[in-house]
MIFI-698125 format. One line per 5 residues: number of its first residue (from 1); their letters; for each residue x, y, z of N, C-alpha, C, O, CB. Coordinates in steps of 0.1 Angstrom, whole numbers. Glycine has a CB too. Layout:
N
NUM = a = X Y Z X Y Z X Y Z X Y Z X Y Z; ... .
This chain:
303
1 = xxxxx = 9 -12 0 0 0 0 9 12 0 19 14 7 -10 0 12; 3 23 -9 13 35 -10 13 43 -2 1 42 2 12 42 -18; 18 53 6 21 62 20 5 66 18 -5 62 25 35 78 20; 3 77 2 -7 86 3 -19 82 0 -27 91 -3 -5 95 -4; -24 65 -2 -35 54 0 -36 50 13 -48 50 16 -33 42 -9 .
6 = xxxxx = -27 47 24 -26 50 38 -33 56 45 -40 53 54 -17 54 41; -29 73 36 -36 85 43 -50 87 44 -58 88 53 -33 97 38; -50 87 26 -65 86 22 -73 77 33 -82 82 40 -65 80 7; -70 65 33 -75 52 45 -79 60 58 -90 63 62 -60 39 50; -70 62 64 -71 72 73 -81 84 79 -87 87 89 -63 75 71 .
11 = xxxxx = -78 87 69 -88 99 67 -103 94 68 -112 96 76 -86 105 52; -101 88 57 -120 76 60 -124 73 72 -136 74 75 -120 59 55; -112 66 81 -115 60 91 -123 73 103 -132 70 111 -101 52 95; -116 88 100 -117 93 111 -132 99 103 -141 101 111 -104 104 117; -136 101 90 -147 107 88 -153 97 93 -158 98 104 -151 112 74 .
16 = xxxxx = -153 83 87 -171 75 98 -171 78 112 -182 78 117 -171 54 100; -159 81 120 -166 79 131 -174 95 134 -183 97 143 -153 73 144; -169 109 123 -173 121 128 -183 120 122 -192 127 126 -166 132 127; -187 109 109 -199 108 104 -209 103 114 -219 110 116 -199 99 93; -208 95 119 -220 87 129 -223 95 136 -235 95 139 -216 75 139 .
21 = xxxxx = -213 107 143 -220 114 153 -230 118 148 -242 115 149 -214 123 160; -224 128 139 -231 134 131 -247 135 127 -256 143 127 -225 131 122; -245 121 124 -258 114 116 -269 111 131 -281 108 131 -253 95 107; -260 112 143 -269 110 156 -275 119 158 -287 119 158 -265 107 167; -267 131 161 -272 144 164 -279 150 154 -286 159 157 -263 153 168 .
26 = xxxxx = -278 147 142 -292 152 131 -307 147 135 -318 152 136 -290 146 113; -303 130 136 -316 124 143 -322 133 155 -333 136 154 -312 109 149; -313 137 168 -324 140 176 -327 153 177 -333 157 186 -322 135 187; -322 163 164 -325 173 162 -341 172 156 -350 176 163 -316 178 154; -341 166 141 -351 158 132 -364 156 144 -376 161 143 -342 141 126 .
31 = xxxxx = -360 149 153 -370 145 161 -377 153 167 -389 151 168 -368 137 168; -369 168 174 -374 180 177 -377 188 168 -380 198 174 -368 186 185; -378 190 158 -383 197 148 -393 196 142 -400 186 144 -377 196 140; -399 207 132 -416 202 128 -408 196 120 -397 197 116 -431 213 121; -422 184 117 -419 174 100 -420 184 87 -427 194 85 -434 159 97 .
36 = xxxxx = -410 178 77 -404 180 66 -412 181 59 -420 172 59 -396 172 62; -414 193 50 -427 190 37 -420 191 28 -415 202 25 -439 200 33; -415 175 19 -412 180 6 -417 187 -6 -413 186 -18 -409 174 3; -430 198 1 -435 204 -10 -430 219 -6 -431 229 -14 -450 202 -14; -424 219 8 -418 234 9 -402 230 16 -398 234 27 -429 245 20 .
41 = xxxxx = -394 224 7 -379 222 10 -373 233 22 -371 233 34 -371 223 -5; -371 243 10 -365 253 18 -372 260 33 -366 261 43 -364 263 8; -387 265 31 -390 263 45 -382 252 57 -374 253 66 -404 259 44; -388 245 54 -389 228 62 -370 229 66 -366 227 78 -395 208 47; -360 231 57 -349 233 60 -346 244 71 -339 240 80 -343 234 50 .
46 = xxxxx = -349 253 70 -344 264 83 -355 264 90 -356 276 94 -341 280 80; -362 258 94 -372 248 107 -362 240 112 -364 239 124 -386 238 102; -351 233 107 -348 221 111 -334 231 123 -330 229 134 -343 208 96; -330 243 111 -319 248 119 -318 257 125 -309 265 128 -310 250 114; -335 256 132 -336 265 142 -335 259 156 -338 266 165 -348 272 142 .
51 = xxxxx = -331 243 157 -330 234 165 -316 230 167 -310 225 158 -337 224 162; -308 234 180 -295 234 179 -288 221 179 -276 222 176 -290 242 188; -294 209 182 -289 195 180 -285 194 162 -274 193 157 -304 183 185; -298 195 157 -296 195 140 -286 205 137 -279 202 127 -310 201 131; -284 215 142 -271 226 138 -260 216 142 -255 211 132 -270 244 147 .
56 = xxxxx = -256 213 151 -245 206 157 -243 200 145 -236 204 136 -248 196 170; -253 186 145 -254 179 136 -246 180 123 -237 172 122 -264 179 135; -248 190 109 -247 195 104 -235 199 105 -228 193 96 -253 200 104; -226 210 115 -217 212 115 -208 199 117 -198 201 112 -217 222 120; -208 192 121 -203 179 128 -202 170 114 -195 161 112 -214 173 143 .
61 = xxxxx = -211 173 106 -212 162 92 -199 169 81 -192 165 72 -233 162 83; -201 180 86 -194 191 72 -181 186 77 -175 178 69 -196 214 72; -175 188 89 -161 182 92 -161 167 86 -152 163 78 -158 181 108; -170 161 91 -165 146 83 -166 146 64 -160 138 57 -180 132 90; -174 156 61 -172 160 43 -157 161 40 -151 155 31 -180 177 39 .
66 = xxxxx = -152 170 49 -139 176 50 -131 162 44 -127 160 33 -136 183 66; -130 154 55 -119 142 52 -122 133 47 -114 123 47 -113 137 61; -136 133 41 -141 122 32 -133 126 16 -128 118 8 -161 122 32; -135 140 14 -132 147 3 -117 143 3 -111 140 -8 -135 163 2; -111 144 13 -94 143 13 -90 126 7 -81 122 0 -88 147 32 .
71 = xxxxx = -102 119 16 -100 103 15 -96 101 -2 -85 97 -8 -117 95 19; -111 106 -8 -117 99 -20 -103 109 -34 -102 105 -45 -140 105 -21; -97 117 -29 -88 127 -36 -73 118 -37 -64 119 -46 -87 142 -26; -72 108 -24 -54 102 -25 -61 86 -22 -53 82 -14 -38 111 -7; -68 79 -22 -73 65 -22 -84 60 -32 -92 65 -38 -77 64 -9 .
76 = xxxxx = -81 48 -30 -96 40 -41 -109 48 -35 -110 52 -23 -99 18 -38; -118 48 -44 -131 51 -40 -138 37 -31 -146 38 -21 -139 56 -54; -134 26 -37 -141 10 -32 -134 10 -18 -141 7 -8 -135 -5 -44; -123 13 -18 -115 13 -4 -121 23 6 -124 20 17 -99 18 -6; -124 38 -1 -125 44 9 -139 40 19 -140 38 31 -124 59 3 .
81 = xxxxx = -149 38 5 -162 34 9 -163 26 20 -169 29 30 -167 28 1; -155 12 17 -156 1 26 -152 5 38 -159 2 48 -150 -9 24; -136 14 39 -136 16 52 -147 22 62 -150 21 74 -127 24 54; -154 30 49 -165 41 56 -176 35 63 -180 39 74 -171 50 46; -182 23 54 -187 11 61 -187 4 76 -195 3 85 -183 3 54 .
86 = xxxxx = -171 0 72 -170 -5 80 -168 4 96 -165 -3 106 -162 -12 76; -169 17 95 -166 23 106 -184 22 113 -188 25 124 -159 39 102; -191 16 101 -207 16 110 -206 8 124 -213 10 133 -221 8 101; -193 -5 125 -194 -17 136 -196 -5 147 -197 -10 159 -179 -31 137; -196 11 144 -192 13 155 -211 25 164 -213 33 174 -174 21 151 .
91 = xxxxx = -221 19 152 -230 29 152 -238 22 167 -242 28 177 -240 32 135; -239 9 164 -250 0 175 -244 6 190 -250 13 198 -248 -22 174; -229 1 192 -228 7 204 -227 21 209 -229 24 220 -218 3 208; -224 32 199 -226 47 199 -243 52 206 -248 58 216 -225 50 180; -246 45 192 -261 49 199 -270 45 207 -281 49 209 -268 50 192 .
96 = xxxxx = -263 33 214 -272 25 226 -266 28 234 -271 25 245 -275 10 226; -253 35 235 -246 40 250 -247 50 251 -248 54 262 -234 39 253; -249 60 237 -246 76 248 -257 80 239 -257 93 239 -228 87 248; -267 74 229 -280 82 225 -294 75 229 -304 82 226 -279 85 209; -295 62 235 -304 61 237 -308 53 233 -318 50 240 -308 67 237 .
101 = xxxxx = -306 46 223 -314 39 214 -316 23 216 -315 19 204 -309 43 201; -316 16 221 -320 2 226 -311 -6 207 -313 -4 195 -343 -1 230; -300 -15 217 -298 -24 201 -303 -36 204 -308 -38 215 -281 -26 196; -303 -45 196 -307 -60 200 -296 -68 195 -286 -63 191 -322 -66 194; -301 -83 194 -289 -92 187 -288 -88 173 -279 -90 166 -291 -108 186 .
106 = xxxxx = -299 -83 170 -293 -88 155 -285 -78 149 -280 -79 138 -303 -92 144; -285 -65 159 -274 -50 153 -262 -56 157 -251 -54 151 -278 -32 161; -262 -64 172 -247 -68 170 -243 -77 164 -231 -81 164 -240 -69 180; -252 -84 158 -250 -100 148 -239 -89 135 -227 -87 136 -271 -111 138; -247 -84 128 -246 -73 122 -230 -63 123 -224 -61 113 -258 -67 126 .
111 = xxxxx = -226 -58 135 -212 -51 137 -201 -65 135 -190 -64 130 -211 -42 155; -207 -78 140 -197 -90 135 -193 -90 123 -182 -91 119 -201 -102 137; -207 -89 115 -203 -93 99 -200 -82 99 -188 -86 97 -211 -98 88; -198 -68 99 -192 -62 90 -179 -61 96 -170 -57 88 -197 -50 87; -175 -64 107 -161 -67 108 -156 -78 101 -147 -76 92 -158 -68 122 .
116 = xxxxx = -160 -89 102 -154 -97 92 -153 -92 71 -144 -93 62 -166 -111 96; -161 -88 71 -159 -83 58 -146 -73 56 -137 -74 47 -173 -74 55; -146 -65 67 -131 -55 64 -122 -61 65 -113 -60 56 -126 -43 73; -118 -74 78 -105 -80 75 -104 -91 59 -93 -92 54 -103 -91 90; -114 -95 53 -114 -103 41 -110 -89 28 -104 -93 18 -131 -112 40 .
121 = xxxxx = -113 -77 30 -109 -67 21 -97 -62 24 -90 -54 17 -119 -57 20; -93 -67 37 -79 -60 41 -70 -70 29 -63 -67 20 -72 -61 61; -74 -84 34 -61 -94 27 -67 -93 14 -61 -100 6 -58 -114 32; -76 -88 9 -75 -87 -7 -72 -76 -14 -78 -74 -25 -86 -90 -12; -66 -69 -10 -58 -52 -14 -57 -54 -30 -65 -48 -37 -38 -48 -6 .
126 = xxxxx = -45 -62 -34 -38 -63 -40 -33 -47 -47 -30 -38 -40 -41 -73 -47; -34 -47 -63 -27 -38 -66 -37 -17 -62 -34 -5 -64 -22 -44 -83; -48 -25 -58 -61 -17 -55 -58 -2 -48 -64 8 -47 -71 -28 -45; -44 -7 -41 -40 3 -30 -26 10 -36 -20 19 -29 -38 -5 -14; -22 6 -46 -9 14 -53 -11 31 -57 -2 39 -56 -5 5 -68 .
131 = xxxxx = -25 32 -62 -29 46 -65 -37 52 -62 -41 46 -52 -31 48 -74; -44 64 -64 -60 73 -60 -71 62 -69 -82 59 -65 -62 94 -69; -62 56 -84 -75 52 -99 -88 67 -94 -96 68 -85 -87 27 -95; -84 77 -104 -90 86 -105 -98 90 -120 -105 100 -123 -82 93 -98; -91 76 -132 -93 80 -141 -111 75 -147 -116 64 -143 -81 77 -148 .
136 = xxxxx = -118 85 -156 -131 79 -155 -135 89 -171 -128 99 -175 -140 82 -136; -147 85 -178 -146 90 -189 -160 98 -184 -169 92 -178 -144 79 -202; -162 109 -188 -174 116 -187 -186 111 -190 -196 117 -184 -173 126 -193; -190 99 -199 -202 93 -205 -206 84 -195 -218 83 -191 -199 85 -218; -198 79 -192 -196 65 -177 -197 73 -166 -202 67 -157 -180 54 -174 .
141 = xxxxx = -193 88 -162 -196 94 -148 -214 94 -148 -221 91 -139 -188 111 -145; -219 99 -160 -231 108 -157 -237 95 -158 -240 91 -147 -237 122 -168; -241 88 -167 -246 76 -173 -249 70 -157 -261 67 -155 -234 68 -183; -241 67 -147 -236 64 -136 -244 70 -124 -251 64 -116 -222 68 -136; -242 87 -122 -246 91 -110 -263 94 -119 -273 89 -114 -236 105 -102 .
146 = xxxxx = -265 100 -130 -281 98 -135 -287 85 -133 -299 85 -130 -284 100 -150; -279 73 -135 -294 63 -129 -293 63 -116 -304 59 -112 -297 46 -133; -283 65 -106 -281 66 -95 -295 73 -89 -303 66 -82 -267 73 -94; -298 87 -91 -304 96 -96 -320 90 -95 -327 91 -85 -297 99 -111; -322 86 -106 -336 79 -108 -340 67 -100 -351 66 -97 -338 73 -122 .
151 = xxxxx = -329 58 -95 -333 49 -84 -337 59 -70 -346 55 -62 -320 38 -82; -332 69 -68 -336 77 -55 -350 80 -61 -357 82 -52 -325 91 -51; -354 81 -69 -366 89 -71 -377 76 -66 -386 77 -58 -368 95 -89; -370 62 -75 -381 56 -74 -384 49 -58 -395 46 -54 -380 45 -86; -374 49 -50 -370 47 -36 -380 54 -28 -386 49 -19 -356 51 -33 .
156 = xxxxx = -383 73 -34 -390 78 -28 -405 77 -28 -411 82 -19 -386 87 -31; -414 66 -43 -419 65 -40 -425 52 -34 -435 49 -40 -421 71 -45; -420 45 -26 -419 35 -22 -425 39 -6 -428 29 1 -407 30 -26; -425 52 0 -431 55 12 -449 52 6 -456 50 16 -427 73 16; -451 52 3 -466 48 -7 -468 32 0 -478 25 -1 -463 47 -30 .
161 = xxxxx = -458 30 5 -462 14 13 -471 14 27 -479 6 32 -445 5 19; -468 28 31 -472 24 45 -463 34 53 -455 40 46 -468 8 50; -463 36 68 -453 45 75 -440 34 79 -429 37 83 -462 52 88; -449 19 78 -434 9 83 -419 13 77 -407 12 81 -436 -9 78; -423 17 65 -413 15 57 -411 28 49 -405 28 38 -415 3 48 .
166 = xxxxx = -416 40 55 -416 51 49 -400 56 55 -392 58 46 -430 61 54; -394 57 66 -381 62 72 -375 53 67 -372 59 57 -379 64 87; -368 40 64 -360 30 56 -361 35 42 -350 40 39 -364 15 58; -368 35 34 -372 39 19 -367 52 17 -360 54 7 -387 39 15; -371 63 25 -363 76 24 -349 79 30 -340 87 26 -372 86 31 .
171 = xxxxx = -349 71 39 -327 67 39 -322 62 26 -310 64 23 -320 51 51; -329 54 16 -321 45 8 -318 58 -6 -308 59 -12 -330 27 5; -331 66 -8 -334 74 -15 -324 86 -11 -320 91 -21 -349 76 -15; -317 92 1 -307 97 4 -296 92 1 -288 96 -8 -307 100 14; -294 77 11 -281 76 8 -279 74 -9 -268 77 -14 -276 63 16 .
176 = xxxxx = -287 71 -16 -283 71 -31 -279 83 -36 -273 84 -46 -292 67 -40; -283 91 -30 -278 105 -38 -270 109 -30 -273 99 -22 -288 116 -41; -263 113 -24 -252 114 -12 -241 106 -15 -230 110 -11 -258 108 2; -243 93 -23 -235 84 -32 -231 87 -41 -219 89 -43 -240 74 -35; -245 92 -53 -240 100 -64 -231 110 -62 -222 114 -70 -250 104 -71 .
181 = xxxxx = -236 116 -49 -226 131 -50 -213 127 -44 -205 137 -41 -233 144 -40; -208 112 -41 -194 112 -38 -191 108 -50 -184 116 -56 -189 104 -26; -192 97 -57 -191 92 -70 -186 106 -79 -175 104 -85 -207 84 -76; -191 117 -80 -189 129 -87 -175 134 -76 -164 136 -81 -206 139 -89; -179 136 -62 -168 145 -54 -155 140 -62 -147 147 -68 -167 141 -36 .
186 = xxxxx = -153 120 -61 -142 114 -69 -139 119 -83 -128 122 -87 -145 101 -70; -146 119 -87 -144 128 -105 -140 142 -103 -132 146 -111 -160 129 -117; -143 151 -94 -137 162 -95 -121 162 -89 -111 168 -93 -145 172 -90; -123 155 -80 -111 155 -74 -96 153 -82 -85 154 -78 -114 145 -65; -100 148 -94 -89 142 -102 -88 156 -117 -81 156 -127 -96 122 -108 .
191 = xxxxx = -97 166 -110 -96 179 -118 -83 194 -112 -77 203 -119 -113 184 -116; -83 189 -98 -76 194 -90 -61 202 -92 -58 214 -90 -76 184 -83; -54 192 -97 -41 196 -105 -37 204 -117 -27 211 -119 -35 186 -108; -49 201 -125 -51 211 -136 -60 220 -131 -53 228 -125 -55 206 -149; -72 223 -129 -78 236 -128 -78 240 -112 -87 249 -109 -93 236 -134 .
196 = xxxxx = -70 236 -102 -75 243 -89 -86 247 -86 -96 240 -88 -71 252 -88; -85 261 -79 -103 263 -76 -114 261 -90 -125 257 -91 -106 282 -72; -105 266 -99 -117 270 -111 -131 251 -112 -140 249 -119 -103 275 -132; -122 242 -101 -129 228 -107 -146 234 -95 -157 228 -94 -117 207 -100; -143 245 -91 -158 249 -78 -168 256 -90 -179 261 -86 -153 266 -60 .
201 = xxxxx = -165 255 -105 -174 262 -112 -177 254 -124 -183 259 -134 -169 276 -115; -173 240 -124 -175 231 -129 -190 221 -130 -198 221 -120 -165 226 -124; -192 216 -141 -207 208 -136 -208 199 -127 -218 195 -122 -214 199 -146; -192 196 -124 -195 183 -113 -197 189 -99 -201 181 -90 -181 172 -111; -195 205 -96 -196 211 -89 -208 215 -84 -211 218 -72 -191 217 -91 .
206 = xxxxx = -218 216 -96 -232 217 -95 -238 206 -91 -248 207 -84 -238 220 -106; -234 196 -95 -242 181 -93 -238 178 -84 -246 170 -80 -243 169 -101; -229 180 -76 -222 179 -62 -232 187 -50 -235 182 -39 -205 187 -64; -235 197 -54 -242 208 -47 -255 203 -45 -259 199 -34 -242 221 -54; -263 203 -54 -280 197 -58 -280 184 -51 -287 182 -41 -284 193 -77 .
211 = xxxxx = -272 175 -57 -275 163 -54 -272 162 -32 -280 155 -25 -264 152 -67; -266 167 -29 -263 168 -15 -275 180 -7 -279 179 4 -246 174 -14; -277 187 -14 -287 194 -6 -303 186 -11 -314 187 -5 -286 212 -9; -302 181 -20 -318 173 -20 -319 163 -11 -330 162 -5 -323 166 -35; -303 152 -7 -298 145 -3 -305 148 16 -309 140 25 -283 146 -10 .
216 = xxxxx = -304 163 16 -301 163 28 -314 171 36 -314 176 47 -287 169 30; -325 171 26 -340 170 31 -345 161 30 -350 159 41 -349 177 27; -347 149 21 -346 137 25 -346 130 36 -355 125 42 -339 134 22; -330 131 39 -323 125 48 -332 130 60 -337 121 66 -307 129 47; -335 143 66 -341 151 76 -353 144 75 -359 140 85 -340 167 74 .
221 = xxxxx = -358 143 65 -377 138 71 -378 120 70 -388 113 70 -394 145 56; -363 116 70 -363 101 68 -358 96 84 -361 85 89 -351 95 53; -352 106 90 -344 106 106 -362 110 115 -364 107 127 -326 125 109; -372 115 109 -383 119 117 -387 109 119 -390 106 131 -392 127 114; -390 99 106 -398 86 106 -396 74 111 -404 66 115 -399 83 96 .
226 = xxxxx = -380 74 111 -372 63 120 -374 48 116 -380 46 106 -376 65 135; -371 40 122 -362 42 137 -349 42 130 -345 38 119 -363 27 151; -345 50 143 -328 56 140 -317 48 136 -310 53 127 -322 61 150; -315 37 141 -308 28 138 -307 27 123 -298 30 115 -312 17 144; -318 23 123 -323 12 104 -321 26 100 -311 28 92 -346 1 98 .
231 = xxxxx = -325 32 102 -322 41 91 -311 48 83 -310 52 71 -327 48 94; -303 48 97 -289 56 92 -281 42 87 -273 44 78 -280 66 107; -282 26 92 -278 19 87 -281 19 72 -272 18 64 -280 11 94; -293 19 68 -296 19 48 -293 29 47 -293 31 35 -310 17 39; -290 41 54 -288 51 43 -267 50 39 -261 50 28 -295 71 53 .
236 = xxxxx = -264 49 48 -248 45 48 -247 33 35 -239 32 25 -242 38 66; -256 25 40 -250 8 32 -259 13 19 -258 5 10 -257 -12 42; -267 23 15 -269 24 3 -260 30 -8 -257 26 -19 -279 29 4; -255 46 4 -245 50 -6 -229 44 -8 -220 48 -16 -245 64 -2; -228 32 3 -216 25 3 -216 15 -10 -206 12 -16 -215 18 16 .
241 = xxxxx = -231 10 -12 -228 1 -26 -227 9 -39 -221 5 -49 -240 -10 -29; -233 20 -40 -234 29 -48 -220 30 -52 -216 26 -63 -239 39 -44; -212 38 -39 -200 39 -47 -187 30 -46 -176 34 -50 -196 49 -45; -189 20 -41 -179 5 -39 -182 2 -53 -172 0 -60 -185 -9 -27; -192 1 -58 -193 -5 -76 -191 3 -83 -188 -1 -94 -205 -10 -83 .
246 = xxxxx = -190 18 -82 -187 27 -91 -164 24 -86 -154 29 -91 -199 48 -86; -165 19 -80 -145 16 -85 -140 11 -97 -130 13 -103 -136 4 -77; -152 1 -101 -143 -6 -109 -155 -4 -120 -151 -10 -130 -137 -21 -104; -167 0 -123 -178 6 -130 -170 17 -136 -164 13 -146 -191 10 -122; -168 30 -133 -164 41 -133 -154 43 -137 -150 47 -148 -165 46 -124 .
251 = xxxxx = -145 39 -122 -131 44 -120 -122 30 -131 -111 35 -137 -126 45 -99; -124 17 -134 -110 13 -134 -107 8 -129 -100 -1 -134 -102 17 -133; -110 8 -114 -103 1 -104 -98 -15 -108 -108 -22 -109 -112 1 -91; -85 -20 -111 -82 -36 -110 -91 -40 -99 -93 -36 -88 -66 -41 -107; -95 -54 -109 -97 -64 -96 -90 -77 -94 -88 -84 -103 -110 -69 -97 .
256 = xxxxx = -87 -80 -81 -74 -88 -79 -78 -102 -86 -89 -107 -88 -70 -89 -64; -59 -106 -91 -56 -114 -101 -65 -130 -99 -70 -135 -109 -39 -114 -102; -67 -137 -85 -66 -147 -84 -79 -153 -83 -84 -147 -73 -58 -150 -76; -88 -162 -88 -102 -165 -80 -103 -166 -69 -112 -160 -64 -108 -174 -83; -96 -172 -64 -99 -172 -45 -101 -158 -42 -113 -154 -39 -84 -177 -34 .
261 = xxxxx = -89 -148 -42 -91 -136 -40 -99 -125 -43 -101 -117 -34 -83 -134 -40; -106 -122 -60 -115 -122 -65 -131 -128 -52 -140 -120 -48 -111 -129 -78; -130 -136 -50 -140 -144 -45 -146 -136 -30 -156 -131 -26 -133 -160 -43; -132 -137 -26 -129 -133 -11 -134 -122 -12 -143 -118 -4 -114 -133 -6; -127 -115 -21 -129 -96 -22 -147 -93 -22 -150 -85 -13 -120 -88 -40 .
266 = xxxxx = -158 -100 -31 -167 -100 -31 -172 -101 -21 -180 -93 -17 -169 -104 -35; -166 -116 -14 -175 -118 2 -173 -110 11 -179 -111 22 -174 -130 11; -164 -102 9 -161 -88 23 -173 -78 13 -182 -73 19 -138 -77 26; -173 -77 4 -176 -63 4 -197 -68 5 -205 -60 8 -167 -51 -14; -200 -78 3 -214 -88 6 -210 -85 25 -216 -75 29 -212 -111 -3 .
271 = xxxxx = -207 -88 29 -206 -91 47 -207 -76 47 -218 -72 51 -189 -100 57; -198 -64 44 -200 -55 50 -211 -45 49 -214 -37 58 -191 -52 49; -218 -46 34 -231 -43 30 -242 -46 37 -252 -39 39 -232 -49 21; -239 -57 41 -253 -71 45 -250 -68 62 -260 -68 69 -248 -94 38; -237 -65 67 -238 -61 83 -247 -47 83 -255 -45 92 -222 -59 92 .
276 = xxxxx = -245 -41 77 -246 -25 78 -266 -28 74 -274 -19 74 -232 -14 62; -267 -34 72 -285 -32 70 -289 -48 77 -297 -55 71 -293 -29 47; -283 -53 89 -286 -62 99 -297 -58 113 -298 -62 124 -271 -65 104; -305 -48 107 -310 -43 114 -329 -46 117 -335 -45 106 -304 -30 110; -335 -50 128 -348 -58 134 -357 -48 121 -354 -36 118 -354 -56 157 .
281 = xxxxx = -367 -55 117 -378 -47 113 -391 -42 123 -396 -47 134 -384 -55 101; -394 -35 117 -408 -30 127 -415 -40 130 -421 -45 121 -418 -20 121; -417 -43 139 -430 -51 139 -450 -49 150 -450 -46 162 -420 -66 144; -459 -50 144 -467 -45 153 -475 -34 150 -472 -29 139 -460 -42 162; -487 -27 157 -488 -13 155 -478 -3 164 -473 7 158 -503 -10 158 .
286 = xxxxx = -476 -5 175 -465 -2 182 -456 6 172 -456 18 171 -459 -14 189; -449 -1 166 -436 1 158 -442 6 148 -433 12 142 -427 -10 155; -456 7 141 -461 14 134 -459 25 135 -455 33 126 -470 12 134; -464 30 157 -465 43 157 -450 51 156 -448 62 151 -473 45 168; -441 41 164 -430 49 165 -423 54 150 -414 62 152 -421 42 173 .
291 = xxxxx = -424 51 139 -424 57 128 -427 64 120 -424 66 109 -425 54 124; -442 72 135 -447 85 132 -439 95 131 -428 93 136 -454 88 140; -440 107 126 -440 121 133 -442 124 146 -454 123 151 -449 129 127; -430 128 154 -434 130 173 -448 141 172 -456 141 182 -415 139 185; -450 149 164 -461 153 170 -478 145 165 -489 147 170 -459 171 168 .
296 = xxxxx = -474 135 151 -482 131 150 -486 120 161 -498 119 163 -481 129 141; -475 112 168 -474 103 179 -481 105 187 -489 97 191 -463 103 184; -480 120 192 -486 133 205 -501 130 201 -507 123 209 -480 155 203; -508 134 185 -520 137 186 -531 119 190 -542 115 194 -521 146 171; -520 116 184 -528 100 183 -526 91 195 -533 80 197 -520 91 170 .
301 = xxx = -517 97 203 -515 92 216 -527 98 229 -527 93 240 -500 96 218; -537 110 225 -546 118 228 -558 108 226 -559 100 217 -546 131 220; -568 110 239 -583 103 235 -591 114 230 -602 112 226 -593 95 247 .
């Protein structure tokens, strides 16, 4: 592995863990806040950041942007991802110790496998870790984050099921776009050396922008609906497959020489996917309700 694929690594490692907070303290902002109308975005957004948990939040996510951008700029995108993944083994105990949130077996069945998945991707490196692989052809980026793109849409209407599955469906519909917009962060990043700032006035700059702020009303009325856990788990493991397959879709990325290892490499990046959405389904009216809106909860909880 090269010093500045190391760093990149690194870097990943410290954004998941500033990510998770992150993604906690938006939840219990989300939860104090009125619910999200996606027919008045912008309202519904400075409602959310008149709640200083969600501000935290927020600021606390932008730092982890910070060294995700640095990651995805000197390491594989498949690498960075996974690490990013794999920093979830660390969401079950986070949020059942210092936010509240009750885990069961099967979230820590779940931090097992995805630990097992990172050590099977550690011994399958091979030449994966020699460079950034930043190269990618413009037809294959858009081609790429546009159906990315349309699967969020159709994700969104999939709240049309019911409220069980309204907060999981609107994480997966985020994390896909939040995906697309790293998939693109990686393509600009490799603009860097030749245009410097001028890459902040670029299209990937725009689609970077849009796709992260649609990403991130979404995300706000998908943290209301809950439960918190499942949710932030699909929204992570959505945009983690998103852009784990855009390495070698996209970027290039070799895949290692040997079938065993080939093999291997699959079953980590399957374990760490598959830990990261190990998470109990609703079950009940109970769990119906808690998937309310807290003040819808309030009214229905009234005789």
């Amino acid at each position: 592995m090269s010093p500045t694929v190391a760093l990149g690594l690194g870097f990943a490692l410290i954004c998941a863990v500033i990510a998770l907070l992150g993604f906690l303290w938006k939840e219990r902002g989300a939860q104090g806040a009125p619910a999200v109308s996606m027919r008045h975005p912008i309202a519904s957004t400075f409602r959310l950041f008149q709640n200083k948990w969600w501000t935290l939040g927020i600021i606390v996510a932008m730092l982890a942007w910070v060294f995700h951008v640095a990651a995805l700029a000197l390491a594989p995108i498949s690498l960075v991802q996974a690490t990013i993944a794999g920093g979830l083994v660390l969401l079950t105990p986070i949020a059942d110790r210092f936010f509240g949130h009750a885990a069961g077996r099967r979230e820590w069945f779940g931090v097992g496998l995805t630990a097992a998945g990172l050590l099977l991707l550690a011994l399958t490196l091979g030449g994966t870790a020699n460079e950034a692989h930043d190269d990618f052809t413009p037809q294959t980026l858009w081609l790429y984050v546009g159906g990315a793109t349309a699967l969020s849409l159709v994700a969104c209407f999939a709240v049309y099921g019911g409220p069980r599955w309204a907060g999981p469906a609107l994480g997966v519909s985020c994390g896909l776009l939040w995906g697309a917009s790293d998939v693109t962060i990686k393509a600009a990043s490799s603009m860097l050396a030749s245009d410097g700032l001028l890459v902040l006035f670029t299209l990937e700059a725009l689609v970077i922008l849009v796709l992260s702020l649609v990403g991130l009303v979404i995300g706000a009325r998908s943290l209301q609906l809950g439960p918190p856990v499942a949710v932030i788990a699909v929204t992570a493991a959505a945009a983690n497959v998103l852009t784990i397959a855009s390495g070698s879709v996209v970027f290039g990325e070799p895949l290692p020489d040997s079938t065993l290892a080939f093999s291997l490499r699959l079953v980590g990046f399957a374990f760490v996917i598959v830990g990261a959405v190990m998470t109990p389904k609703p079950q009940g009216e109970a769990a119906d309700a808690a998937l309310l809106p807290p003040r819808v909860r309030s009214a229905n909880s009234q005789p």
